[in-house]
C-alpha positions as CSV (number, residue, x, y, z in Angstrom):
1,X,26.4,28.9,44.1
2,X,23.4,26.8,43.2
3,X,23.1,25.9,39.7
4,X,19.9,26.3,37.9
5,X,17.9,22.6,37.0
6,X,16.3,23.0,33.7
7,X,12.2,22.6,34.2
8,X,10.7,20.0,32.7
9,X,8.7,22.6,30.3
10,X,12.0,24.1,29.3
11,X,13.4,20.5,28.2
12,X,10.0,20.5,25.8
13,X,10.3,24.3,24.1
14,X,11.7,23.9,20.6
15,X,15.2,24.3,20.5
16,X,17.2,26.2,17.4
17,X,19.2,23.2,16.5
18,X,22.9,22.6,16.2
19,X,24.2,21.0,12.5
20,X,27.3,19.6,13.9
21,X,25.3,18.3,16.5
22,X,22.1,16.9,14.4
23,X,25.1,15.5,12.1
24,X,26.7,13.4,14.6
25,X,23.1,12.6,16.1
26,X,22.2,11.3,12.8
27,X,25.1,9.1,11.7
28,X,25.6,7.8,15.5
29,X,21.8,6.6,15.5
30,X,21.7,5.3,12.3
31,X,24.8,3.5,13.1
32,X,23.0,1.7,15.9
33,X,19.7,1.2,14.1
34,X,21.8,-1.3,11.7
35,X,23.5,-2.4,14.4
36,X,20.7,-3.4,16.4
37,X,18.7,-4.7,13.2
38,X,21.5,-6.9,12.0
39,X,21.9,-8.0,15.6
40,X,18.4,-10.0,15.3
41,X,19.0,-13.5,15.0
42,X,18.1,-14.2,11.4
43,X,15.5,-17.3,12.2
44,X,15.2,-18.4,8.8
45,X,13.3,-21.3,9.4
46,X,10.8,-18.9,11.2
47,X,10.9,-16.2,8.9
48,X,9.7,-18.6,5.8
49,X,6.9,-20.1,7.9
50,X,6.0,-16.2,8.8
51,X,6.1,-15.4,5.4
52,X,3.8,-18.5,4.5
53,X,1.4,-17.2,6.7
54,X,1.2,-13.7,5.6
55,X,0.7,-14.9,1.9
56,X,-1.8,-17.3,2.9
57,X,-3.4,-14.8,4.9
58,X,-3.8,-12.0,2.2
59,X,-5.1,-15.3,-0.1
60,X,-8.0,-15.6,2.6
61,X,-8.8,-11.6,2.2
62,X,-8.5,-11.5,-1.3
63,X,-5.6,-9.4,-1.8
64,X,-2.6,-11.2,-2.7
65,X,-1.7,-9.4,-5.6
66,X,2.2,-8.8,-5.0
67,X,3.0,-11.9,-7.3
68,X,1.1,-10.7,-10.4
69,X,2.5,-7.3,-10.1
70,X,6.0,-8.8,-9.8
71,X,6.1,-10.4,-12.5
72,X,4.3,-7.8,-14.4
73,X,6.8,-5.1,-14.2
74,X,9.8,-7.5,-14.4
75,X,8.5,-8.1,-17.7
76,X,9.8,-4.5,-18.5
77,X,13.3,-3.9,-17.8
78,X,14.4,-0.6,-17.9
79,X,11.6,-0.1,-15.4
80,X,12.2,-2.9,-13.2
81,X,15.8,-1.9,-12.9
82,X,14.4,1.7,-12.2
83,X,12.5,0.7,-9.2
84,X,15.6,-1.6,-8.2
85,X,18.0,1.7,-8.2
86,X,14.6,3.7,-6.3
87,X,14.3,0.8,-3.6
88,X,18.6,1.0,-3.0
89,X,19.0,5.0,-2.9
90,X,15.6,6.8,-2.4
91,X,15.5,5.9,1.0
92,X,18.1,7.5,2.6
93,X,18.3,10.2,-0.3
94,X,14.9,11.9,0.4
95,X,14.9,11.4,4.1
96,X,17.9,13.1,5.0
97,X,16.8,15.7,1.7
98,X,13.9,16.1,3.8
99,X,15.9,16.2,7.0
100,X,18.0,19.0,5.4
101,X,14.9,21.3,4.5
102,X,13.5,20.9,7.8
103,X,16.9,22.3,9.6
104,X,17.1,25.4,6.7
105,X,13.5,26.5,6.4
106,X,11.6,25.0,9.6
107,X,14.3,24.9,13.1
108,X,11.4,25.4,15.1
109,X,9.4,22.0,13.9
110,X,12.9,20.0,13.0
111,X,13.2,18.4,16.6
112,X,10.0,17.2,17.1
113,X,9.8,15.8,13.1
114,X,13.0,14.2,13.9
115,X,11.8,12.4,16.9
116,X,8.6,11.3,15.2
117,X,11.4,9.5,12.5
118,X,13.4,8.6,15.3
119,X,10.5,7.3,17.6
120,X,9.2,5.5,14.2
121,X,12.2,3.4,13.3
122,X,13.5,2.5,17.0
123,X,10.0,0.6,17.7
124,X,10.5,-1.1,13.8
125,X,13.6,-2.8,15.8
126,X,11.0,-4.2,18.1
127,X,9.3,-6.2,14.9
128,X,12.3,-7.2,13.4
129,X,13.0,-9.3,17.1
130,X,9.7,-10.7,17.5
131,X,8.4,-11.4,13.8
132,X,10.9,-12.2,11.5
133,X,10.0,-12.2,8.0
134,X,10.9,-13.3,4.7
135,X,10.8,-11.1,2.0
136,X,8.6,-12.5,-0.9
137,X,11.9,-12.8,-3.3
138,X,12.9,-15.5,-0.7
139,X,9.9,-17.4,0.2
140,X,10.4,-21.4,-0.9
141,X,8.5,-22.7,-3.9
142,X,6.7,-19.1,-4.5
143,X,6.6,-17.6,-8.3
144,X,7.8,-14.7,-7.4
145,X,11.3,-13.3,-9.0
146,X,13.9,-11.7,-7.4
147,X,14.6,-8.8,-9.6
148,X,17.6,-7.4,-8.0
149,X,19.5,-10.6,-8.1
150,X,18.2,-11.3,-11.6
151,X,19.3,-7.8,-13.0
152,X,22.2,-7.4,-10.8
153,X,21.5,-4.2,-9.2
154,X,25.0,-2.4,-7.7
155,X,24.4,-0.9,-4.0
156,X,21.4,-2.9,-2.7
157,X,21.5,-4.9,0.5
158,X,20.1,-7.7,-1.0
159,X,22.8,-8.5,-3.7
160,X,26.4,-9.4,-3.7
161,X,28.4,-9.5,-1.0
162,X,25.9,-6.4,0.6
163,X,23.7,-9.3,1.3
164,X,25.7,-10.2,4.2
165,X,25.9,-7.4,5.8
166,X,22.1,-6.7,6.4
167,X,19.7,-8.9,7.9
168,X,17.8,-10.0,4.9
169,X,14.6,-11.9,7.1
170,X,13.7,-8.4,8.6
171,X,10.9,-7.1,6.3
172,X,8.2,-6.8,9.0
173,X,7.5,-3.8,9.2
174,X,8.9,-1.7,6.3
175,X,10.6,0.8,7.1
176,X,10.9,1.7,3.2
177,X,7.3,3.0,4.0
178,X,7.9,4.3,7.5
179,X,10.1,6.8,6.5
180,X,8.6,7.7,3.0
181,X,5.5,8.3,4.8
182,X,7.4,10.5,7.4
183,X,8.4,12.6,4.8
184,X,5.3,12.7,2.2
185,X,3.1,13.7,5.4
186,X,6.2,16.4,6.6
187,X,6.2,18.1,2.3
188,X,2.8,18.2,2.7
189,X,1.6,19.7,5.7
190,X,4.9,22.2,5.6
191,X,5.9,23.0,1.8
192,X,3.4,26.0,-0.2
193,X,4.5,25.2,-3.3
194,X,1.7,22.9,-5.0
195,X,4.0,20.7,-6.8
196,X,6.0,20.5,-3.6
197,X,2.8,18.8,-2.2
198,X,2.2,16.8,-5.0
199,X,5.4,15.1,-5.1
200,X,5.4,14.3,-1.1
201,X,2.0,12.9,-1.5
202,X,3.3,10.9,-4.5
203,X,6.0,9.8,-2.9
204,X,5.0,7.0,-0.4
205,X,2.4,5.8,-2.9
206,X,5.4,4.9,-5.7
207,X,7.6,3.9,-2.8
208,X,4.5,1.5,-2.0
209,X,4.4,-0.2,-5.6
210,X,7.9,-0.3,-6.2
211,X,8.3,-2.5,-3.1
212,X,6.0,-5.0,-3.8
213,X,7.1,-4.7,-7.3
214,X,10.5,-5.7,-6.4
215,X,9.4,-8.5,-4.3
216,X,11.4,-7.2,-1.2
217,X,7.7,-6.8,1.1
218,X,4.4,-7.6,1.4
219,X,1.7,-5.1,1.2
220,X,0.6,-5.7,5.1
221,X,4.4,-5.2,5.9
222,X,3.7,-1.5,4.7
223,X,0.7,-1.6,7.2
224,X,3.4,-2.2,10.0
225,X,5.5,0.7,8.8
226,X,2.2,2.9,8.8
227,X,1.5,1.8,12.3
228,X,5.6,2.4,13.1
229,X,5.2,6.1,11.7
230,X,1.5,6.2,14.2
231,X,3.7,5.5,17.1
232,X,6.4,7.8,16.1
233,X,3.5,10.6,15.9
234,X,2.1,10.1,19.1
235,X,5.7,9.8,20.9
236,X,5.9,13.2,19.5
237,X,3.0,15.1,20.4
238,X,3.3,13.5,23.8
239,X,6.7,14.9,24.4
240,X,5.7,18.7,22.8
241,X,2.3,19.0,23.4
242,X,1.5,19.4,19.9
243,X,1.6,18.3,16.2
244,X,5.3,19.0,14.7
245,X,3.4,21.1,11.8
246,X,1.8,23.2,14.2
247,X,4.9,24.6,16.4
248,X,6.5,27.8,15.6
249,X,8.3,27.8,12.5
250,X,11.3,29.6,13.8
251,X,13.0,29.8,17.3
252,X,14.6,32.8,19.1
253,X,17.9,32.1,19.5
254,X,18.8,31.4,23.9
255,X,18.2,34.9,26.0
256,X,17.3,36.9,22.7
257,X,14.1,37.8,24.3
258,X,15.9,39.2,27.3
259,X,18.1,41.2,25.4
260,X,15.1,42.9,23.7
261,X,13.6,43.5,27.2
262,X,16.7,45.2,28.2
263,X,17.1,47.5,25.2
264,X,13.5,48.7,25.3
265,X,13.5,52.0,26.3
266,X,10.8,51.9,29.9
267,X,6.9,52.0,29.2
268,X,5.2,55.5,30.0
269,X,3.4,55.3,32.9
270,X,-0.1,56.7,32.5
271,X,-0.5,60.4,34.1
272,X,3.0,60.1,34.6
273,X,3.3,63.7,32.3
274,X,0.1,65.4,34.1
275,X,1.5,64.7,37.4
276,X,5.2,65.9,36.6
277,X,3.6,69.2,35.2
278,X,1.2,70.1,38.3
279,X,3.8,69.1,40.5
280,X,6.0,71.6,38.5
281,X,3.8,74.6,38.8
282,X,3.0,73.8,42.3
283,X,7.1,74.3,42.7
284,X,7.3,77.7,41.3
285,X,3.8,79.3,42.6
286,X,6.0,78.4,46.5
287,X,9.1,80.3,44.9
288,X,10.5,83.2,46.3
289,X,9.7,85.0,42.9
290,X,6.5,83.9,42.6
291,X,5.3,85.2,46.0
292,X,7.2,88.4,45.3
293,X,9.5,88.2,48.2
């Protein structure tokens, strides 16, 4: 018996997906995004002179404003501390939130959204390798502060003994962005509600302040997230042909189509009842009773 190859075309439809399935998928691959990213060699002595250049860099185009707004908002406490807490949790919070909607109310988009994140944060592992970068909080002789070491902020990567157990000269691009972006773009081309939309579209903006706030990136390290999240989009549409907003919200679950066929009572044919009755009466006018014999 010769088993069936699934088509190329098949491997593309939107699939109903699995949770226990997207659970493991999830955990496994971020598992091996960290481990990959902390796998970089940390090049310190490259990173700083990376760094140098980006700040002298956005000095030459006039925007090199990340210092000032540092220590701006470090000024303020309870909202410095604030954006600490956002830059720690936020990120994952809201992604898998988002990831979480998509699997309830949109099955039929989920797959391609989630390899448009996917797709997004396995090329940022490409400029961790080749550009290493230190954050602003870490550059040598700079002004700017280093608010979560200064305020102490539990459950960050970059303070206490979390420190050393993430790479902390991999801040080009920013992921931070990548993935807020992913999921401001996904609320807003997907949710009705308007405050739904307002909030997505808010959402990479504040995500934008608070880490240049914080010191942790650059503003150009967001432009490499953006262009991470470009990547991630066309990856996508390549694979399915289409926008993940623009697929079927819903998927029929495997052969329900088929069963549908099979219940359907047969499709008249037309004349089918015209011919049945002439071809009746031409039955009884050759009858023995209707020629009177």
């Amino acid at each position: 018996m010769r088993i069936p190859r699934p088509s190329l075309r098949s491997l593309r439809a939107p699939r109903r997906p699995r949770l226990w399935f997207e659970i493991l998928l999830i955990a496994v691959s971020y598992w091996l995004y960290s481990l990959v990213r902390n796998a970089v060699p940390e090049q310190k002595a490259a990173a700083l002179r990376n760094a140098d250049w980006i700040w002298s860099l956005e000095h030459t185009v006039g925007l090199a404003f990340e210092e000032s707004v540092n220590q701006a908002v470090n000024s303020v406490t309870w909202l410095i501390v604030g954006m600490n807490y956002y830059y720690a949790t936020l990120h994952f919070v809201i992604t898998i939130g988002v990831l979480v909607w998509l699997f309830r109310r949109h099955p039929g988009r989920y797959a391609a959204t989630r390899l448009v994140l996917f797709a997004t944060t396995a090329v940022a592992l490409l400029g961790y390798y080749l550009f290493p970068l230190a954050p602003p909080r870490l550059m040598n002789g700079g002004a700017f502060i280093d608010t979560v070491m200064l305020h102490q902020t539990w459950g960050s990567m970059a303070s206490g003994n979390f420190k050393h157990m993430s790479n902390q000269y991999a801040a080009m691009p920013s992921m931070h962005i990548g993935w807020s972006l992913w999921c401001g773009l996904t609320i807003c081309a997907l949710a009705t509600a308007p405050w739904a939309r307002i909030l997505g579209a808010l959402y990479p903006v504040a995500t934008l302040v608070v880490i240049v706030a914080t010191a942790n990136h650059f503003w150009l390290d967001a432009v490499g997230g953006m262009a991470c999240l470009a990547f991630g989009l066309a990856v996508s549409y390549a694979w399915y042909g289409s926008l993940p907003h623009r697929l079927p919200k819903r998927v029929q679950h495997p052969g329900g189509g088929r069963l549908r066929a099979l219940r359907r009572p047969p499709a008249p044919v037309p004349g089918a009842p015209a011919r049945a009755a002439q071809a009746q009466a031409q039955a009884q006018a050759g009858s023995p009773a209707a020629s009177g014999e």
